[in-house]
NUZAKE-280555 format. One line per field, with one value per residue (C-alpha): residue number from 0; x, y, z. Coordinates in nm, 3 decimals, decimal comma. Each point is the difference from the previous one (the first is absolute). Layout:
residues N
seq: [NUM ...] .
c1: [X ...] .
c2: [Y ...] .
c3: [Z ...] .
end
This chain:
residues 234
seq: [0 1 2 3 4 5 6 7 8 9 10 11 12 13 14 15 16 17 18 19 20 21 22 23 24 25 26 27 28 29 30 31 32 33 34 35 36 37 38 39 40 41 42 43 44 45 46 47 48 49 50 51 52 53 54 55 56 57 58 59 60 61 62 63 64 65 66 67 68 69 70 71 72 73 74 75 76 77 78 79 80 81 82 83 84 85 86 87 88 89 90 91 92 93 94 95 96 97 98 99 100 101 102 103 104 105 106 107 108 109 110 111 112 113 114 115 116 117 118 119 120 121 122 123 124 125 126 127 128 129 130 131 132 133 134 135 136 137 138 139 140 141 142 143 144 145 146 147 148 149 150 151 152 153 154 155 156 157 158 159 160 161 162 163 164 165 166 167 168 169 170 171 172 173 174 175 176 177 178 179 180 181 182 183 184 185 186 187 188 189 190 191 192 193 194 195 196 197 198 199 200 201 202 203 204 205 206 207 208 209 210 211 212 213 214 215 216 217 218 219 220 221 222 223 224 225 226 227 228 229 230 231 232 233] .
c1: [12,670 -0,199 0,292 0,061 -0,355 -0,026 0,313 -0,095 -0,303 0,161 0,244 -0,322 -0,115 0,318 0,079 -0,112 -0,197 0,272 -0,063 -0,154 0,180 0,178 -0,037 -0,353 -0,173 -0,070 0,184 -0,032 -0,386 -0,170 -0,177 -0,128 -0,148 -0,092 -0,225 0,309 0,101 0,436 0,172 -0,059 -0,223 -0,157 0,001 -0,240 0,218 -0,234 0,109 0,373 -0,039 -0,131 0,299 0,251 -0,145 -0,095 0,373 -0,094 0,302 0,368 0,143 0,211 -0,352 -0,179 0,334 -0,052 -0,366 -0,024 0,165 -0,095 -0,401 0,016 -0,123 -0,284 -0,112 0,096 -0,006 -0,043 -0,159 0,258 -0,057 0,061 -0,017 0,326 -0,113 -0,288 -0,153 0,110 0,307 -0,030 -0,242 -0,113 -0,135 -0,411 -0,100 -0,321 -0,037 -0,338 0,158 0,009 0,128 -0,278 -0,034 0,299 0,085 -0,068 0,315 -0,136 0,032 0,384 0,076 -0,111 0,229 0,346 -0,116 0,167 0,307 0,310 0,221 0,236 -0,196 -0,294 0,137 -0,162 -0,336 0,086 0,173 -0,237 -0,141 0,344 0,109 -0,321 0,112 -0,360 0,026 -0,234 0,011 -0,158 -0,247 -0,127 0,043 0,253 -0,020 0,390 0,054 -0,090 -0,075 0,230 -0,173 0,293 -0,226 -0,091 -0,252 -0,116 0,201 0,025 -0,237 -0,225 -0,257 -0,139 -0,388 -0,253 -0,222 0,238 0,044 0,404 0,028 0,069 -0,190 0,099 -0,081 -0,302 0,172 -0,099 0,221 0,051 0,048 0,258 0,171 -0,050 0,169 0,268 0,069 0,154 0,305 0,341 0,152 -0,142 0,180 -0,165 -0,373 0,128 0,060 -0,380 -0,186 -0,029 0,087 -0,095 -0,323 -0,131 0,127 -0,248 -0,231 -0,008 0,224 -0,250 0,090 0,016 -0,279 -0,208 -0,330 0,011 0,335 0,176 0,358 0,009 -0,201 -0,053 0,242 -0,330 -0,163 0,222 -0,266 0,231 0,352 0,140 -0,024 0,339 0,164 -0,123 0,099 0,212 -0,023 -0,078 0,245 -0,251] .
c2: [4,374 -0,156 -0,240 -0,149 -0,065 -0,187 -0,169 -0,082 -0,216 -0,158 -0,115 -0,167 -0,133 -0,202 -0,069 -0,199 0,174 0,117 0,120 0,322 0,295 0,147 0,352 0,168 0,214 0,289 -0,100 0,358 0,117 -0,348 0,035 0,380 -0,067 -0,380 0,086 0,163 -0,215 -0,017 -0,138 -0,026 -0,316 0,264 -0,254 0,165 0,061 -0,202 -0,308 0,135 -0,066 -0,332 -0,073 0,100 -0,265 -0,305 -0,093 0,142 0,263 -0,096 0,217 0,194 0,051 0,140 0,270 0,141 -0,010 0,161 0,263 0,080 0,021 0,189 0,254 -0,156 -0,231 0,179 0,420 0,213 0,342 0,279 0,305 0,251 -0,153 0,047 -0,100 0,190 -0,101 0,360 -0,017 0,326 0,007 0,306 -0,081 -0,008 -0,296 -0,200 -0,248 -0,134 -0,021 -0,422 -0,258 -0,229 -0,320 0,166 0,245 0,366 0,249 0,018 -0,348 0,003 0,297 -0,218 -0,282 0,269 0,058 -0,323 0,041 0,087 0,302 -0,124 -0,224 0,215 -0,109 -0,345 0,220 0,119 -0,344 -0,109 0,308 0,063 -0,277 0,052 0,337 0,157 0,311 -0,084 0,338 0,190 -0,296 0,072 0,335 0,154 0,409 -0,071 -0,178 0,064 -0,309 -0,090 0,047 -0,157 -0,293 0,111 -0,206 0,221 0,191 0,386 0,029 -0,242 0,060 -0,271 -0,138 0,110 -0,311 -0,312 -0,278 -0,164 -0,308 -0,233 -0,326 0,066 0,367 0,198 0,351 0,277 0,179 0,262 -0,187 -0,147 0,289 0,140 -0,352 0,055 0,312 -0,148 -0,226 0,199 -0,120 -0,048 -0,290 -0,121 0,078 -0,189 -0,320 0,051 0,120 -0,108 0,305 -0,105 -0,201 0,296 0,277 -0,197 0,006 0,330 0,278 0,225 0,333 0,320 0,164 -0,311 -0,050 -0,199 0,071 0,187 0,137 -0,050 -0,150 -0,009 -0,182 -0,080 -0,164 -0,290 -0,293 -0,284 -0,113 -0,331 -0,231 -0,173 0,314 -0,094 -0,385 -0,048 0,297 -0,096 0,158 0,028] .
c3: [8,471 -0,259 -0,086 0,293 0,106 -0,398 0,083 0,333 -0,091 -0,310 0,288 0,184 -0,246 -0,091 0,343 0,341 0,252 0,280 0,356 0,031 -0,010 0,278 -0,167 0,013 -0,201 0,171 0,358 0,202 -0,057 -0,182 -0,316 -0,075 -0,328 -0,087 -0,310 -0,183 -0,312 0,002 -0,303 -0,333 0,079 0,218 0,331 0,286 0,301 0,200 -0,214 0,004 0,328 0,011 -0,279 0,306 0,255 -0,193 -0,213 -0,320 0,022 0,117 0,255 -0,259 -0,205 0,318 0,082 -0,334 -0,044 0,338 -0,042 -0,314 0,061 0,326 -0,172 -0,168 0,303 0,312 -0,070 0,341 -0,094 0,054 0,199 -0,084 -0,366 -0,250 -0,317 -0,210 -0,319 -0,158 0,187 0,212 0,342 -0,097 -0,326 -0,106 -0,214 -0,095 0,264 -0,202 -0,329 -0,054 -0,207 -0,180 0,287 0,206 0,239 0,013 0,012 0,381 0,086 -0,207 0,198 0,319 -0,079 -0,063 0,370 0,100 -0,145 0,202 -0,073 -0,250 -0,153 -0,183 -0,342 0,056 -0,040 -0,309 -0,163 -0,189 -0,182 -0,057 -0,179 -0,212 -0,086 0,149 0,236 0,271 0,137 -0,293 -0,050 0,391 -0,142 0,295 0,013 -0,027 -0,316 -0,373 -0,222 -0,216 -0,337 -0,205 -0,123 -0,407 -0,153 -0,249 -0,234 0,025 -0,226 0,124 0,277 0,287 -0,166 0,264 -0,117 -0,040 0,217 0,090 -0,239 0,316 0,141 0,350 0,078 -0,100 -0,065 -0,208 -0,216 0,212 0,371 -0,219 -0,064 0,389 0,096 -0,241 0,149 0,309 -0,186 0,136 -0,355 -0,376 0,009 0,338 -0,176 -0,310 0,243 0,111 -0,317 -0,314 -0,197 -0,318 0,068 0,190 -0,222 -0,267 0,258 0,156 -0,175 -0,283 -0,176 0,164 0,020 -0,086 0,148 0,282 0,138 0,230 0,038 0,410 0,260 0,334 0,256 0,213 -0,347 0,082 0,141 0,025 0,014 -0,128 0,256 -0,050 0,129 0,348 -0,046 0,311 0,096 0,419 0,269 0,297] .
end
């Protein structure tokens, strides 16, 4: 999806302007959602649009671009809805519980409400390919977290007084850990932490004071924010 949008206005810029596409962007309902950002230049769908009509994009640019953001710029609530953020109707979760500057599992759940049946792994793509379970962060009645992400030795304890050594988030020792908890993989929270840099940081001996051998999945204040980068479906 990304790809093609990149590819498509690399083309543009390279090229003459050309008629206006016969294709449009969302040709059965119009524009649903013009604020959502599609493509890794994250393009509003309102200037998408505009991209369609005035010869930036070649016919063959607009086919591919238009089907591939239907999703992001034209979404039609379903009803009943198919896709849940915990995966199962039935299931509880914390509807409040929010990323810093992003969306509450609520408003997440809200967008898996547009998706068509078939297509609910779109939802989940993104946490996904960051290895984070986004159904024990929201904290689903269904799902366990993970808890494969070591830091700490085993006979190290969390430090209930140190800081994350990071210039972009303001985490405590022990949100870190409560994030940490939600990487499916060690190698996935490897990818995302730096082990050794916040082992320094945060990891003390057993029984040390100022530390703590669990901690609270509610604890967790924040999330990093590049998790939700791109992450718009509705």
């Amino acid at each position: 999806m990304n790809f093609f949008l990149s590819l498509a206005l690399t083309f543009a810029a390279l090229s003459p302007a050309t008629a206006q596409c016969t294709t449009q962007l969302c040709p059965s309902r119009g524009i649903t959602n013009p604020t959502a950002e599609y493509g890794d230049d994250d393009v509003l769908c309102s200037v998408l649009a505009t991209q369609f009509t005035d010869g930036t994009l070649t016919e063959a640019e607009c086919q591919v671009i238009a089907n591939d953001a239907i999703i992001d710029c034209c979404p039609v609530k379903q009803s009943p809805q198919n896709c849940f953020i915990c995966e199962d109707a039935s299931a509880t979760f914390n509807a409040a519980k929010a990323f810093p500057d992003g969306p509450t599992c609520g408003t997440i759940d809200d967008q898996f409400s547009y998706l068509p049946a078939g297509s609910c792994a779109v939802g989940f793509a993104g946490f996904v390919a960051n290895g984070f379970n986004i159904s024990s962060y929201c904290e689903c009645s269904n799902v366990v977290a993970p808890n494969v992400c070591k830091v700490c030795d085993d006979d190290q304890d969390i430090s209930t007084t140190a800081n994350i050594p990071s210039d972009e988030i303001d985490f405590t020792c022990v949100e870190g850990a409560a994030y940490a908890s939600h990487f499916n993989t060690q190698a996935a929270c490897a990818v995302e932490v730096d082990i050794a840099e916040t082992k320094a940081a945060c990891c003390v001996d057993k029984g040390a004071s100022g530390s703590t051998s669990s901690f609270s999945m509610n604890s967790f204040a924040g999330a990093l924010m590049l998790l939700l980068a791109g992450v718009s479906f509705a």
